[in-house]
C-alpha positions as CSV (number, residue, x, y, z in Angstrom):
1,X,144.7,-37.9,-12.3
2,X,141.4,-36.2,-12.3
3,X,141.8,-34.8,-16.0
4,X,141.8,-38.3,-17.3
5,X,138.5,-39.8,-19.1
6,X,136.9,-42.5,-16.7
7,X,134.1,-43.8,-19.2
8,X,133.7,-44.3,-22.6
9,X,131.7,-42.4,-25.1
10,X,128.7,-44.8,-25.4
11,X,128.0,-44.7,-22.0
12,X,127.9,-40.7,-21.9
13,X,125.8,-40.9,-25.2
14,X,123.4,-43.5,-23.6
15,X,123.4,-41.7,-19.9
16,X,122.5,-38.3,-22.0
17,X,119.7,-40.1,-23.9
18,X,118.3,-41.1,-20.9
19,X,117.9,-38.1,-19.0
20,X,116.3,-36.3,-22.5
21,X,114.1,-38.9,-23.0
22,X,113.3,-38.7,-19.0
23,X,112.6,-35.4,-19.3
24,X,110.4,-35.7,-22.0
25,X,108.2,-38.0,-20.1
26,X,107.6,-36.3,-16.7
27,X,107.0,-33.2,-18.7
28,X,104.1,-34.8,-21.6
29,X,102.6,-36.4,-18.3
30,X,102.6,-33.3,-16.4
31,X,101.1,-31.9,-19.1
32,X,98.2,-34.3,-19.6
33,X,97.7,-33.9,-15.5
34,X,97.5,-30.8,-15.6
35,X,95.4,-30.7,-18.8
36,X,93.3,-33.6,-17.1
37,X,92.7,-31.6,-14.4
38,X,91.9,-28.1,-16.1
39,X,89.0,-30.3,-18.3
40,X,87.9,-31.6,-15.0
41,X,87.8,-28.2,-13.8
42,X,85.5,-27.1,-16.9
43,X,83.5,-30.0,-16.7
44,X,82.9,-29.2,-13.4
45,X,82.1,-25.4,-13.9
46,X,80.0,-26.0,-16.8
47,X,77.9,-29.0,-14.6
48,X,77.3,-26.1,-12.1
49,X,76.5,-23.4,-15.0
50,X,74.3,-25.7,-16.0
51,X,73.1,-26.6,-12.9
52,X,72.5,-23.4,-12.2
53,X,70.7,-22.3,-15.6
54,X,68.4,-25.1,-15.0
55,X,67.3,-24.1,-11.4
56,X,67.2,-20.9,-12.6
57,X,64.5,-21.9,-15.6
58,X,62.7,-23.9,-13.2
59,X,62.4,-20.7,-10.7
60,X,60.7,-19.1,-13.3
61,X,58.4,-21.5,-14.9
62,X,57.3,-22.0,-11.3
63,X,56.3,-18.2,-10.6
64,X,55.0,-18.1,-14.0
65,X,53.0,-21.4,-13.6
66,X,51.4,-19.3,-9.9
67,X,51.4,-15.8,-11.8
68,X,49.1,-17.8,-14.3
69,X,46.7,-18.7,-11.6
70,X,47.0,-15.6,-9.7
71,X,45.7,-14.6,-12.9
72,X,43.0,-16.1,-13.5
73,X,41.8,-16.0,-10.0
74,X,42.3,-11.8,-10.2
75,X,40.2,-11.9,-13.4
76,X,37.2,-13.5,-12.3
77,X,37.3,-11.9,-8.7
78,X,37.6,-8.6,-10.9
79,X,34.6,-9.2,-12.8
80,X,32.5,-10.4,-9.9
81,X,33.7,-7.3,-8.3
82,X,32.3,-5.6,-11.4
83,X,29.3,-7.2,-11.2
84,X,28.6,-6.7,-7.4
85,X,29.6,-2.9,-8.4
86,X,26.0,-3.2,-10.7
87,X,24.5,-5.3,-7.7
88,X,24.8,-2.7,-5.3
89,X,23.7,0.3,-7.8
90,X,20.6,-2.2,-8.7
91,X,19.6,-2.8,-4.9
92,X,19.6,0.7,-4.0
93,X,17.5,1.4,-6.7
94,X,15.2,-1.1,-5.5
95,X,15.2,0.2,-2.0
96,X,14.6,3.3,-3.2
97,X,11.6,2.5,-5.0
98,X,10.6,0.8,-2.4
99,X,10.5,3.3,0.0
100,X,8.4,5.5,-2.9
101,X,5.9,2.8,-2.9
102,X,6.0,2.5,1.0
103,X,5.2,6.0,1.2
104,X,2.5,6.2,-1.4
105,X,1.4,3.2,0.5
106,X,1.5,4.8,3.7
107,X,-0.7,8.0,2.2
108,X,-3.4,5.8,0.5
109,X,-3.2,3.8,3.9
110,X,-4.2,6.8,6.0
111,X,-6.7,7.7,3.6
112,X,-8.5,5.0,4.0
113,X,-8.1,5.0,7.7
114,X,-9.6,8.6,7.7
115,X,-12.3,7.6,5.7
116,X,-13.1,4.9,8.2
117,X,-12.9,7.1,10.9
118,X,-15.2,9.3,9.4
119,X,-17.6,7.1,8.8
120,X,-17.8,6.2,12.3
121,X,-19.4,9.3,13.2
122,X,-22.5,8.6,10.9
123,X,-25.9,8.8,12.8
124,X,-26.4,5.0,14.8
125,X,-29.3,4.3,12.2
126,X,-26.9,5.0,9.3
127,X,-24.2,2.3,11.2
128,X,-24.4,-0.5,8.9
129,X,-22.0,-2.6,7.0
130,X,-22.8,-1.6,3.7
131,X,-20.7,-2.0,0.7
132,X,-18.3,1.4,1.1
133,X,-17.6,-0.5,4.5
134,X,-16.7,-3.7,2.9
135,X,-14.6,-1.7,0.6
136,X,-12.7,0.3,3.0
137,X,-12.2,-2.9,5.5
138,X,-10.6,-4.6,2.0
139,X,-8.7,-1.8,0.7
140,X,-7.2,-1.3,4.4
141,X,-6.8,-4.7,4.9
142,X,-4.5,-4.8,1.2
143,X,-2.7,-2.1,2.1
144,X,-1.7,-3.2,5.4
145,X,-0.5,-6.5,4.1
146,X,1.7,-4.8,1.1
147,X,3.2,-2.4,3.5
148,X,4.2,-5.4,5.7
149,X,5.8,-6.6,2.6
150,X,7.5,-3.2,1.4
151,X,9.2,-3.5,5.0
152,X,10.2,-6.8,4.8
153,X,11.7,-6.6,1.1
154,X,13.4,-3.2,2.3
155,X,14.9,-5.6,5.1
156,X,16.2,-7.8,2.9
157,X,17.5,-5.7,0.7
158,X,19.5,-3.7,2.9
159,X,21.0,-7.2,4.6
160,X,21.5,-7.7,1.0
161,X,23.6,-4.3,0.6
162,X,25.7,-5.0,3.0
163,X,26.7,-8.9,2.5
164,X,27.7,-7.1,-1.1
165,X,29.8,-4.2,0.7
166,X,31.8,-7.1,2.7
167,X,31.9,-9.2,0.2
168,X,33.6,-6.9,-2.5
169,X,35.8,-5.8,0.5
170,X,36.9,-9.4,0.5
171,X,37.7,-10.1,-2.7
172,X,39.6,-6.6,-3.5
173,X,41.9,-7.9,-0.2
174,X,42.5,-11.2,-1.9
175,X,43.1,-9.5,-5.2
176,X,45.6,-7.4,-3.4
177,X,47.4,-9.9,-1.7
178,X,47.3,-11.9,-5.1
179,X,48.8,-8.8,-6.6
180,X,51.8,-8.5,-3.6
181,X,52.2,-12.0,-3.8
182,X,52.8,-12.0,-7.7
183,X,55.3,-9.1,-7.3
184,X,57.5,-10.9,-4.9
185,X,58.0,-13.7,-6.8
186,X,59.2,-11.5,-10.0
187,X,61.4,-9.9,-7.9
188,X,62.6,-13.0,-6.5
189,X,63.6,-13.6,-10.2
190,X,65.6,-10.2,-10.3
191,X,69.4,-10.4,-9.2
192,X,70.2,-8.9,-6.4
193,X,72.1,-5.8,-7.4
194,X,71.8,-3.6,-4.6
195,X,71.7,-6.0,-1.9
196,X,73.8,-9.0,-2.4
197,X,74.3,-10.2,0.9
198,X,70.6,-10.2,1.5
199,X,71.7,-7.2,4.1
200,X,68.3,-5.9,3.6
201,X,64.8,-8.5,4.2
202,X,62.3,-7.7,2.0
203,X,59.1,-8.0,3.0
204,X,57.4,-10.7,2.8
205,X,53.9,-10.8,1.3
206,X,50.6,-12.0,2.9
207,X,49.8,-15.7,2.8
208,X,47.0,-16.6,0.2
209,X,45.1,-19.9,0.6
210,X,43.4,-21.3,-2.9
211,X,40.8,-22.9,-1.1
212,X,39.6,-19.8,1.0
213,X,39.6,-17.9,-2.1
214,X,37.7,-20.6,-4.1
215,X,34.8,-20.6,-0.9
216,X,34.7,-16.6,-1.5
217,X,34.3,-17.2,-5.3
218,X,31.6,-19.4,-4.9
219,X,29.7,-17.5,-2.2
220,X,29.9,-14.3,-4.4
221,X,28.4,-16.4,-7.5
222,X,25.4,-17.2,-4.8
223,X,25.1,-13.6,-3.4
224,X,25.0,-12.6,-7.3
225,X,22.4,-14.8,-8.3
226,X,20.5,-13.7,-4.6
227,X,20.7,-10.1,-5.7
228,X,19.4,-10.7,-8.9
229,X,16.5,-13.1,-7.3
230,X,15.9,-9.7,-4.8
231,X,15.7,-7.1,-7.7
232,X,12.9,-9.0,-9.4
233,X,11.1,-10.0,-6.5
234,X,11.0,-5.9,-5.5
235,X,9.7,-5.2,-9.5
236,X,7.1,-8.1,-9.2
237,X,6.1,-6.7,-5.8
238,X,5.9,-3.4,-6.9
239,X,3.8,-3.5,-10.0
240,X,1.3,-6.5,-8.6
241,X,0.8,-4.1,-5.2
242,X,0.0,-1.2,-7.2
243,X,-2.3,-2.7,-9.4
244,X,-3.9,-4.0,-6.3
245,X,-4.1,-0.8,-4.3
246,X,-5.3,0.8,-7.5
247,X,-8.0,-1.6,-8.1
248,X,-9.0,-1.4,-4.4
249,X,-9.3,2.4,-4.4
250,X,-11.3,2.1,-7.6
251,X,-13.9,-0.2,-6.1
252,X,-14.0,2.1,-2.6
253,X,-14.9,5.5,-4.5
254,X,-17.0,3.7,-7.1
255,X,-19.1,2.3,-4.0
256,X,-18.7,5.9,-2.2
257,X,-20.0,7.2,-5.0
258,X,-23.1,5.0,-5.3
259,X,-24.0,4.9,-1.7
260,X,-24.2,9.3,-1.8
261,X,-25.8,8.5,-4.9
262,X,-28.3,6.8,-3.3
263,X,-28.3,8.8,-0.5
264,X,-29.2,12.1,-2.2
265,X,-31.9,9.8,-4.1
266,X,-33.2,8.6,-0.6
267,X,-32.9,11.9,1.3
268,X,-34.8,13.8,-2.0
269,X,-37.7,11.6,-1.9
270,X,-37.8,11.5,2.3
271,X,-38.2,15.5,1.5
272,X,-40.8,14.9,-0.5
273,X,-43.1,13.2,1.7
274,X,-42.1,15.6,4.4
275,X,-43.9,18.1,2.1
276,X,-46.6,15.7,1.1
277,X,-47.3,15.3,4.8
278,X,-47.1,18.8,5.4
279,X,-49.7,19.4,2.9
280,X,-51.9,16.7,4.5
281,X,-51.2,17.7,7.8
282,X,-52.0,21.6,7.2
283,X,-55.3,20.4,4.9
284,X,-56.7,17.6,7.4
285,X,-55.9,20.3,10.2
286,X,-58.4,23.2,8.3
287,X,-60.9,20.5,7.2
288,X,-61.2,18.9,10.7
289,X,-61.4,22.6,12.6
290,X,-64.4,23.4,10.0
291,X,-66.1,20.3,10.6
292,X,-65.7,20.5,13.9
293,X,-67.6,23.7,13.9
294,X,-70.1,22.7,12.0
295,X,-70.9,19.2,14.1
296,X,-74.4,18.9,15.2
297,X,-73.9,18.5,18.8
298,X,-76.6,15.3,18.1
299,X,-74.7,13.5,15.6
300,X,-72.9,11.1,17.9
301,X,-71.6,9.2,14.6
302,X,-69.9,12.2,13.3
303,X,-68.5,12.7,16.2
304,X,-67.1,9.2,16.5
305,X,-65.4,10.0,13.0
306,X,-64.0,13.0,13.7
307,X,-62.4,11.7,16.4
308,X,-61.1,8.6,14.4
309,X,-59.8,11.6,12.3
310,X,-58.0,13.4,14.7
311,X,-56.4,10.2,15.2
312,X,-55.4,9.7,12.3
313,X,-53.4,12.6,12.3
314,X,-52.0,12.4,14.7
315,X,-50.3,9.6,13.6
316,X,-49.3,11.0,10.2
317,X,-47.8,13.7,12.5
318,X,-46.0,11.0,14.4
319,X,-45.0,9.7,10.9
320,X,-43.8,13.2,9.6
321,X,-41.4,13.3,12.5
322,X,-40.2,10.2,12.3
323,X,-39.5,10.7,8.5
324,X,-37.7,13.8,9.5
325,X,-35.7,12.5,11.7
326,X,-34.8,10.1,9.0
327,X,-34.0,12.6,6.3
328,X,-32.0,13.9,9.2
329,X,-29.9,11.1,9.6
330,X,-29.6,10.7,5.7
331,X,-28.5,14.1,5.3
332,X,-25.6,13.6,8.4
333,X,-24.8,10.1,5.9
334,X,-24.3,11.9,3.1
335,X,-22.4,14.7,4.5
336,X,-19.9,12.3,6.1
337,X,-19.5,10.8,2.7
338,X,-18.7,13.5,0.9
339,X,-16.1,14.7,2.8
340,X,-14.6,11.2,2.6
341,X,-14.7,11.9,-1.3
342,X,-12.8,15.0,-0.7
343,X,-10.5,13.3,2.0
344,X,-6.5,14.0,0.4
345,X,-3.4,12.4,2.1
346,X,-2.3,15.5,3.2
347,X,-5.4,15.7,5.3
348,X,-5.0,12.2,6.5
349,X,-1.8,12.4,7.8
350,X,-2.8,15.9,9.9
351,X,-5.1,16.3,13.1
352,X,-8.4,16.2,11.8
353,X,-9.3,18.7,14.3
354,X,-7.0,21.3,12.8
355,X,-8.3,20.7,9.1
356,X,-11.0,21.4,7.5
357,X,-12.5,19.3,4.2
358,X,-12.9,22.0,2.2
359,X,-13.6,21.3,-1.3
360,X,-11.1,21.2,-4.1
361,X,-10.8,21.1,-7.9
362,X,-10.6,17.4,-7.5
363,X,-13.7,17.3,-5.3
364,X,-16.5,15.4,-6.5
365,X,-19.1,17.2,-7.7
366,X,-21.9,17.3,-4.9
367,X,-24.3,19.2,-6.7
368,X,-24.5,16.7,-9.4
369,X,-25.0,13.8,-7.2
370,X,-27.8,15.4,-4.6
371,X,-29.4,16.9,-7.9
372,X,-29.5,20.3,-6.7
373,X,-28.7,23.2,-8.2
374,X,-26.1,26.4,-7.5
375,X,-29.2,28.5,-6.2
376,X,-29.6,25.7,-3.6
377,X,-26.0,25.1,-2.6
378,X,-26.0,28.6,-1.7
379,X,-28.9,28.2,0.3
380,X,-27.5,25.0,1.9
381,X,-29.1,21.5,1.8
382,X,-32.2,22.8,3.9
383,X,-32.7,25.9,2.2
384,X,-31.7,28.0,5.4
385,X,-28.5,29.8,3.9
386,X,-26.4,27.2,4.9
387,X,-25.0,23.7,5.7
388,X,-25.6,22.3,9.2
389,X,-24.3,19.8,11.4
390,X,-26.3,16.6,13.0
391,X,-26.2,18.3,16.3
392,X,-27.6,21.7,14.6
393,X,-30.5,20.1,12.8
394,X,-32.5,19.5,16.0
395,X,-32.8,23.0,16.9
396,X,-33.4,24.0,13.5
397,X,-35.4,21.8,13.0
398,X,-38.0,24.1,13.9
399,X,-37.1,26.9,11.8
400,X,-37.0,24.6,8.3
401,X,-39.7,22.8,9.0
402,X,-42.4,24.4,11.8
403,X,-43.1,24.4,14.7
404,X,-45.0,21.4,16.4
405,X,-48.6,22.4,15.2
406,X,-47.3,21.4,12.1
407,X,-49.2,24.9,11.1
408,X,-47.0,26.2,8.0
409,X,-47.6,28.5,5.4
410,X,-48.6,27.9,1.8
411,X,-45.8,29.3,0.8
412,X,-43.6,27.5,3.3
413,X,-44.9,24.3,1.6
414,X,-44.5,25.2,-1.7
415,X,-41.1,26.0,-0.7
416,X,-40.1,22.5,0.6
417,X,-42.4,20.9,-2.1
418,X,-39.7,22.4,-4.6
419,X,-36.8,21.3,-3.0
């Protein structure tokens, strides 16, 4: 029958026991699987945390490590910019006072030009190489040579300007890029909030090479120390030609001012003798008339020595002329010279046909060097109401001084015997 009990009770004890303690088993291993493999699985995920935090760290110590040299490279290109900033202010200023001098240069230049021009149109006699010509062949040559040098520091300079223009173009385009550069990486830091499937490329940032941007370093430190060497040079230039120009100017009107000295000394005393002469001439020509009407028609000696007489005047009447003609020339000399006193750069620099030296409050003062007084400047060197020029004074030659006789009036000679 099926209702009747096939085992015994130990055997359904043990078979009961068995599948507990069965149980039991598969389910503390499961449990240590599945708790092996959920430690595994944190170990894992806390490997790639770490992992991650680590690359992470090292991402930014890297664009920390470049945004430190960045740094330092942007600080001293600023400051160089800084100083090329001072550079540039200093050359201009230099160019500009070099082009002053240049100028001044230029005006004391033609000055002395005029002066030799002048000079050229002495009388042949007067043509000499004296000491005013000396000067003026010196101060010309001086201020030729420092104009030659104003133009070729000006040159420099402005070469100078510009390699300073480019060259703080330069580094403000590295410092840029620097900058660009810098900014990428810290965003590259940044999670990518609003883009996280990189739909969207940045931009990328220019490329920077250290050793370029070392070369440009170093070639500004030697523009900087050029611009410096260029500023002093255009001070040093500008103070020694000065000096030089003004000690050359000095020594041309000192020796302008001798020579009309001497001039108006020489052309007095020719005057003098004119009248001396005059007054021998007009004497000798009475006493010999009166002699000559009292000769004995007999007296063959006194005849002889009247004729040596006659002579005899006639060279002193020779001699007069030439001295004359000499006082002439003197005159033309010291003329010439004084307008080369009262030569200005304005005058210089203008046609000298369309100007005319007239005299100024800076004028030298003529009447103290010819030793004549107002009465006589108003009468004109010759007394005859007025200057003249040296192709005037042979046809009035007459009129100041006589006729050819050489017969003048007491008065007459008292006249030029005064003057």
């Amino acid at each position: 029958m099926s209702g009747t009990p096939s085992g015994s009770p130990d055997k359904w004890q043990a078979r009961n026991n068995y599948h507990i303690s069965k149980t039991r088993s598969l389910a503390r291993d499961m449990l240590r699987s599945v708790q092996a493999n959920e430690a595994q699985e944190r170990a894992s995920k806390d490997a790639a945390t770490e992992e991650a935090a680590r690359e992470k760290q090292r991402l930014r110590d890297d664009v920390f490590a470049k945004a430190s040299m960045h740094g330092e490279v942007i600080t001293t290109a600023s400051k160089c910019m800084r100083d090329i900033e001072d550079a540039t202010l200093q050359t201009d200023n230099s160019l500009a006072q070099l082009r002053q001098e240049r100028a001044l240069s230029f005006a004391a230049l033609q000055v002395c030009k005029r002066r030799i021009q002048e000079r050229e149109k002495r009388p042949k006699p007067e043509l000499i190489q004296d000491d005013v010509a000396d000067a003026l062949d010196s101060e010309k040559k001086l201020l030729e040579t420092a104009r030659e040098d104003y133009l070729q520091m000006e040159s420099d300079g402005k070469k100078l300007g510009d390699d300073l223009r480019k060259t703080r173009n330069s580094l403000s385009e590295d410092t840029g890029g620097r900058r660009l550069v810098m900014k990428h990486d810290q965003q590259s830091l940044k999670p990518n909030v609003n883009n996280p499937n990189n739909i969207i490329q940045p931009r990328q940032p220019p490329s920077v090479c250290e050793g370029q941007s070392r070369i440009l370093l170093d070639d500004t430190f030697q523009l900087l120390e050029r611009a410096s060497q260029h500023r002093q040079k255009s001070i040093a230039l500008i103070f020694r030609s000065k000096d030089e120009a003004r000690k050359a100017v000095t020594l041309t009107e000192d020796c302008l001012e001798k020579h009309t000295d001497a001039l108006a000394h020489l052309e007095k005393t020719l005057k003098e003798q004119m009248a001396a002469a005059d007054n021998a001439i007009s004497y000798a020509e009475r006493s010999l008339d009166r002699s000559d009407r009292r000769l004995d028609p007999n007296d063959s000696e006194k005849k002889e020595k009247l004729l040596r007489d006659r002579q005899l005047l006639d060279q002193l009447v020779k001699q007069r002329e030439v001295i004359h003609q000499e006082a002439l020339h003197k005159l033309s000399a010291l003329d010439i010279d004084n307008r080369c006193r009262r030569i200005t750069p304005v005058q210089a620099c203008h046609d000298p046909e369309k100007l005319s030296l007239t005299p100024t409050r800076s004028a030298p003062n003529l009447l103290a060097v010819s030793g004549g007084s107002n009465a006589d400047r108003k009468k004109g060197p010759w007394g005859n109401g007025g200057s003249l020029s040296a192709a005037e004074y042979p046809m009035q030659k007459d009129k100041k001084f006589g006729n050819s006789s050489f017969k003048t009036s007491a008065n007459a000679q008292m006249g030029l015997a005064k003057r």
